[in-house]
N, C-alpha and C positions, 0 to 999 in steps of 0.2 A: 268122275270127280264132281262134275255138275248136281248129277244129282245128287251125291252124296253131300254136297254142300247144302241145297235145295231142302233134303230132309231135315237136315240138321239146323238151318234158319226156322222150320217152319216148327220142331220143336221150339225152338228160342222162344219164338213170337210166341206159341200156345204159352209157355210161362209166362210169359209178361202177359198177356191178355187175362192169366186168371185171376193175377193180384192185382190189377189195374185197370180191368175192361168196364167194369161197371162205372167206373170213376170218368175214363175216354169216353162212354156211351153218355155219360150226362153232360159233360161238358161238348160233345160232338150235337147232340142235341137244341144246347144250350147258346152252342156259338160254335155253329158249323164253319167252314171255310175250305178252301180250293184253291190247292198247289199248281202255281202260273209256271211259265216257263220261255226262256226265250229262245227264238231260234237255235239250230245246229251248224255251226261247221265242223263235216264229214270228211275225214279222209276212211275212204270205203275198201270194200277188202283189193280192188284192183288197183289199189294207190291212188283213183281220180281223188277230188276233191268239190264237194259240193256244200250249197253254191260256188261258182268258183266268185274268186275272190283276191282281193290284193294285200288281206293282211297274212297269206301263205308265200312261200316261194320254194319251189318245191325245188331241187337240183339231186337226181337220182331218187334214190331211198328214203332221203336228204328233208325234213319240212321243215323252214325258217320262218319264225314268226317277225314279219318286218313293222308291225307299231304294235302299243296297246290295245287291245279289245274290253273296253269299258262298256258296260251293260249294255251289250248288243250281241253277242253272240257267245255261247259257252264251244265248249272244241272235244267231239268224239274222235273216236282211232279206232278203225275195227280193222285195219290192215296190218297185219305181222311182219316181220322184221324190217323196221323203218325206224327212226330218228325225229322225232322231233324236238326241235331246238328252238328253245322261247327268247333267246337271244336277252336276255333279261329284259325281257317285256313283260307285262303286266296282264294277267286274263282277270277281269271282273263282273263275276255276275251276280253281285252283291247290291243286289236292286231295294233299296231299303224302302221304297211307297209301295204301298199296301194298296190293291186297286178292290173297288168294290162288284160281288158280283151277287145280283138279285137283293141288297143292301147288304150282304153278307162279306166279311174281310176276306183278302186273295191274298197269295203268299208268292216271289218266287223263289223255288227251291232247289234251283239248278246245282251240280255239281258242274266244276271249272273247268277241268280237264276228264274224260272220263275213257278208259281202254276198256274194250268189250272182245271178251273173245278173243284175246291176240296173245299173240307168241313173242318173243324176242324184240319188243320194242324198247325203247330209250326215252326217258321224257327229263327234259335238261335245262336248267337256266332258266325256268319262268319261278314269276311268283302269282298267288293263287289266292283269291278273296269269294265268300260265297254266304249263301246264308245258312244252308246245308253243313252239318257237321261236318261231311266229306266234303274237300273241296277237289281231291283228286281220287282217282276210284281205280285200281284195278280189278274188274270185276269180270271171275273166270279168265284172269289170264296169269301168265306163266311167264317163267324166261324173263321179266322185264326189268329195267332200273330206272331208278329215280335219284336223277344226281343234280344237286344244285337248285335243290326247288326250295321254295318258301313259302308257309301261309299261316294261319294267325287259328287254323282250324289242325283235320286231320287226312291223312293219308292211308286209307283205307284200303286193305287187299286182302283178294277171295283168289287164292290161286296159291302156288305153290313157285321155291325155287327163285324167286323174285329178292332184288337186293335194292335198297336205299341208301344211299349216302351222302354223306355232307350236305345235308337238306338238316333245314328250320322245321318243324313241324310236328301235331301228335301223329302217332302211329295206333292204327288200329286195325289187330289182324282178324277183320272176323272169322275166318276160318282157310288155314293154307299149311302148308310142313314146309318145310324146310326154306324159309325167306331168310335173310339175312340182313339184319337192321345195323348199321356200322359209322362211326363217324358222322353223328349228327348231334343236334339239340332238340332234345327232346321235352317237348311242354305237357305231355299227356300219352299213355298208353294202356292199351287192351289186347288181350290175347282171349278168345272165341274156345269155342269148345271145339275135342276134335284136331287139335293142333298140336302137331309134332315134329319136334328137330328145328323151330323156330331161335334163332342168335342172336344175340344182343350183345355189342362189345365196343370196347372205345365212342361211348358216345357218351353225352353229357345231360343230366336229366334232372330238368328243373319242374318238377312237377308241382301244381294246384291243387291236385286232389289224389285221394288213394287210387290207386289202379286195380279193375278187377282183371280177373286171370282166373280163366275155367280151365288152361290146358298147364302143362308143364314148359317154361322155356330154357334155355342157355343163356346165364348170361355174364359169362366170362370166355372165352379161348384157351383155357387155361394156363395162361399168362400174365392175360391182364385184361381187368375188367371194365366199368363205367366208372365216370364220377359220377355223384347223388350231389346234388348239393347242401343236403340237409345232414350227408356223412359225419364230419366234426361235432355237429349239435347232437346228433344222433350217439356217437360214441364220442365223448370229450374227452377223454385216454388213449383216442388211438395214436399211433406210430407211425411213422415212416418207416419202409425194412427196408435198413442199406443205401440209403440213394437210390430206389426203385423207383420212387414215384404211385408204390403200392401201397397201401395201408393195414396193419398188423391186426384189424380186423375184419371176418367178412362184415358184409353189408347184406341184411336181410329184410326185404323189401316189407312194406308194410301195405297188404292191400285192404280194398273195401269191405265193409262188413261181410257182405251176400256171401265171395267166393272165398272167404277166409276160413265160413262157416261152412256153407253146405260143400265146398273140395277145401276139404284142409290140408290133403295130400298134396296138392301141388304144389313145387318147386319152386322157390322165388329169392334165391339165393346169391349174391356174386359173391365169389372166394375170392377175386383180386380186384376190389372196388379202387380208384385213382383217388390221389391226398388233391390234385390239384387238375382243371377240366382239360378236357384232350385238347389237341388242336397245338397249332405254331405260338410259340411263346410272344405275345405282345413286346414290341418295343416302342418304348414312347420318350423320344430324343427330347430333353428338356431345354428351353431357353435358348435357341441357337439358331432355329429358323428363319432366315432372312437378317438376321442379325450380321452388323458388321463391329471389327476389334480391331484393335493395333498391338502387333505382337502374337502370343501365344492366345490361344484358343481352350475355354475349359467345356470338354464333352463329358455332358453329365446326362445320365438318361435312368429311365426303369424298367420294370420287367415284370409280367403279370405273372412269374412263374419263374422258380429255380432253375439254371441253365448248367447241363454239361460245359459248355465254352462259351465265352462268348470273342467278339472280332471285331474289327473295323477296318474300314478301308477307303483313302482318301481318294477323291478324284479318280476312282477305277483303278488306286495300284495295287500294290501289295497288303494280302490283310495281314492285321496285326493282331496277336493275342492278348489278350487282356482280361483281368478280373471282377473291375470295377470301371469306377470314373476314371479319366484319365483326360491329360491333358497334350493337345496339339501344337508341337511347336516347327519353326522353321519355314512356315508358309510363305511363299510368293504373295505381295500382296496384287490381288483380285476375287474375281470372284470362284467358291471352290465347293464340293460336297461331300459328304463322309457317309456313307450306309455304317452301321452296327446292325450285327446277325447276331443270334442268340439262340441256340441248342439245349433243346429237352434231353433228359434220359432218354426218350423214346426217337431220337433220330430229328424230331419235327424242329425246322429251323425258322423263325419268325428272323421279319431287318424292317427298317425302318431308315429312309435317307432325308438330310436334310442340306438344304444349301444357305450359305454363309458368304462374308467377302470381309477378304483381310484388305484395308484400307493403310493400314501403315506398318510395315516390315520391323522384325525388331531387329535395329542393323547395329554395331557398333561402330562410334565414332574410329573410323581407319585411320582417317588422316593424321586424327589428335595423337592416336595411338602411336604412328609411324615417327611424327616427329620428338613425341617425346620417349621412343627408344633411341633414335639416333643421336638426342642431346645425352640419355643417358650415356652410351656408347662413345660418345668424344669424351664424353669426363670422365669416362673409367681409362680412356687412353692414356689422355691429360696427366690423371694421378697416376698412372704405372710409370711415365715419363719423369715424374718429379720426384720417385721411388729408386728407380734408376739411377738419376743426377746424384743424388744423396750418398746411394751407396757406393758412387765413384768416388764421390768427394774426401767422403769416410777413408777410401783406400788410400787414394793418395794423400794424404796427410799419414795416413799410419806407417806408408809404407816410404816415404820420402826423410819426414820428422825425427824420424829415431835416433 
C-alpha cells in the first residue's frame, strides 16, 4: 500500500512540477526560504512517550491531553491501537513569526496532530490550528477515527478503512479506499487519485471552493445523502419527497476545472442530497430564561428544522406533546425549569432547558367564592320557604272558604 501510495504521490508531484516548476524555480530562487519546526511529542510504537511530559496522561491504552499546547510542541502517534483523547484541549502550532535565516524568511509548518504508521488508533475531542494545510495527517495508517475534532484547515488521510466523524473540518483523501467520511461539516474536500470505495454521507458541506476529485466516491447510503448548502440556490424547484427530509433532486457536485476536464468520468453525484443540514434539530427557548410571571407561563421557542414531534417536560415530569407554542399553567409558585425536545425525520432529537420562577400562583379568591355560595344557598332556601308558605295558604283558603 506504501508504495503504491509512494508511486502515485510522486506521479502527482511530476504533474505539478511540469506546469509549475519553472514558476517554483524562479520564485525559489528569488526568495528562498526554510520550513522551521517545533519540537515533537511522541507516543512511540512501545506506548512510552517522549519527552516525557505533563501535558500527557497516559491511563492504559488511554492518552489524555491535560492543558492546551500552544506553539510549543505539535503531537506524533506511531503506536497502534491507543486512544488519544484531547479532552477538548487545543493543539497549536500555528506560529505566525516568521524567523529569519541567513536574512532569508522561515516558516513553521508543522502539522498538529500527525499518526504515522499505525493501526486502530482514535484521535478525539481536540481542536487543531496549524499553518500547514493539514493540520491532522493520517499518513500510512489504517483502522483509525477521528471523532470530535475541529480545525479551521484539513484532515488529511493516506490509508485506507479509516472513518471521521462529527468533526468540523476539510477532508482531504490523498489516496486510501474505503474511509468513511460521516456526520461532519464540511468546509472543503478532495479525493487523490487511485481511490476507491471512499463514502460520504449525512454530513453537511459548506464549501468555498470547487472540489477536485481524480477518483470516483459514494456519496449517499443509498438512503440518504448530504446537505450542500448551495442545494436550494442550485435547484430553486426542488421538493421535499413525503416528509423525507430528501430532496426530489439529485445533487451533482460541481468540481474544479482541472478534474472536470482531464477525468470527466468520475462520479460526483448524491441521489438523496438533505432539504435541511444533518445534525439534532436546534431549540431555541424564547423569552423565558430567568424570567419570572405571576400566573400562567407562555413557552414560546423555535426550531432550526422541521420536527417529527416535538415535547416538553416540566421540572423532570411527565413530557407532554405538543405542536407548537404552548402555554404553562398551574405552576407552584418558585423557582422551575421546562426542557423542549424536538425530533427530525431522521430520529436526531435536539432540547434545549430553561429556568423560570413563578412569583405569584394564579389562585382564586376561595374565600370570596365560599361565601358568596353560601349566601346564595340560604336565599334559595329562604325563597323555597316563602314558596311553600303561599302554597299552604292558597290551600287553605280553598279548601276551608267554599
Amino acid at each position: 500500500m506504501r508504495t503504491k501510495i509512494l508511486g502515485a504521490s510522486l506521479v502527482f508531484g511530476l504533474l505539478i512540477s511540469i506546469t509549475t516548476g519553472l514558476i517554483l524555480v524562479e520564485n525559489a530562487e528569488a526568495n528562498p526560504y526554510t520550513q522551521l519546526h517545533l519540537p515533537k511529542i511522541t507516543i512511540n510504537n512501545d506506548g512510552s512517550v517522549t519527552p516525557q511530559t505533563s501535558y500527557i496522561n497516559r491511563t492504559g491504552n488511554t492518552y489524555t491531553l491535560t492543558a492546551d499546547i500552544i506553539l510549543e510542541y505539535s503531537v506524533e502517534i506511531l503506536c497502534s491501537n491507543i486512544v488519544f483523547d484531547g479532552a477538548d484541549h487545543v493543539v497549536n502550532v500555528a506560529v505566525e513569526k516568521a524567523e529569519s535565516i541567513d536574512g532569508y524568511p522561515a516558516y513553521y509548518m508543522d502539522v498538529g496532530v500527525n499518526v504515522v504508521d499505525a493501526h486502530d488508533v482514535v484521535v478525539k475531542n481536540v481542536e487543531v490550528f496549524a499553518n500547514n494545510v493539514n493540520t491532522i495527517n493520517l499518513q500510512f495508517s489504517s483502522n483509525c477515527q477521528i471523532v470530535n475534532v475541529t480545525t479551521d484547515k484539513d484532515i488529511r488521510v493516506l490509508g485506507d478503512y479509516n472513518t471521521i466523524t462529527q468533526s468540523n473540518a476539510g477532508i482531504a483523501i490523498s489516496q486510501g479506499n474505503n474511509n468513511l467520511i460521516t456526520k461532519n461539516n464540511i468546509t472543503g474536500v478532495f479525493v487523490g487519485s487511485d481511490s476507491i470505495g471512499n463514502r460520504f454521507y449525512q454530513n453537511n458541506f459548506y464549501l468555498t471552493d470547487y472540489p477536485e476529485f481524480f477518483s470516483s466516491s459514494v456519496w449517499d447510503n443509498g438512503a440518504v445523502g448530504n446537505y450542500w448548502a448551495n442545494y436550494s440556490i442550485k435547484y430553486p424547484d426542488v421538493l421535499e419527497v413525503d416528509k423525507t427530509g430528501i430532496g426530489d433532486t439529485p445533487y451533482t457536485i460541481t468540481r474544479g476545472g482541472y478534474t472536470t476536464k482531464e477525468y470527466p468520468n468520475v462520479v460526483s453525484i448524491d441521489h438523496y442530497p438533505l432539504m435541511y443540514p444533518w445534525g439534532t434539530p436546534e431549540v431555541t427557548l424564547l423569552n423565558i430564561q430567568n424570567q419570572s410571571y405571576s400566573g400562567s407561563v407562555s413557552l414560546n421557542f423555535s426550531l432550526s428544522k422541521p420536527a417529527q414531534w416535538i415535547k416538553y417536560s416540566v421540572d423532570g415530569g411527565e413530557n407532554v406533546t405538543i405542536t407548537g407554542n404552548s402555554t404553562l399553567e398551574g405552576l407552584a409558585v418558585g423557582l422551575h425549569n421546562v426542557t423542549v425536545y424536538a425530533c427530525d425525520v431522521f430520529g436526531e432529537v435536539g432540547a434545549e432547558t430553561a429556568e423560570f420562577t413563578v412569583d405569584q400562583a394564579l389562585v382564586w379568591p376561595v374565600a370570596a367564592i365560599s361565601v358568596a355560595a353560601i349566601g346564595l344557598t340560604v336565599a334559595a332556601i329562604m325563597s323555597w320557604k316563602r314558596v311553600k308558605k303561599n302554597r299552604l295558604l292558597f290551600f287553605l283558603r280553598h279548601r276551608f272558604l267554599r
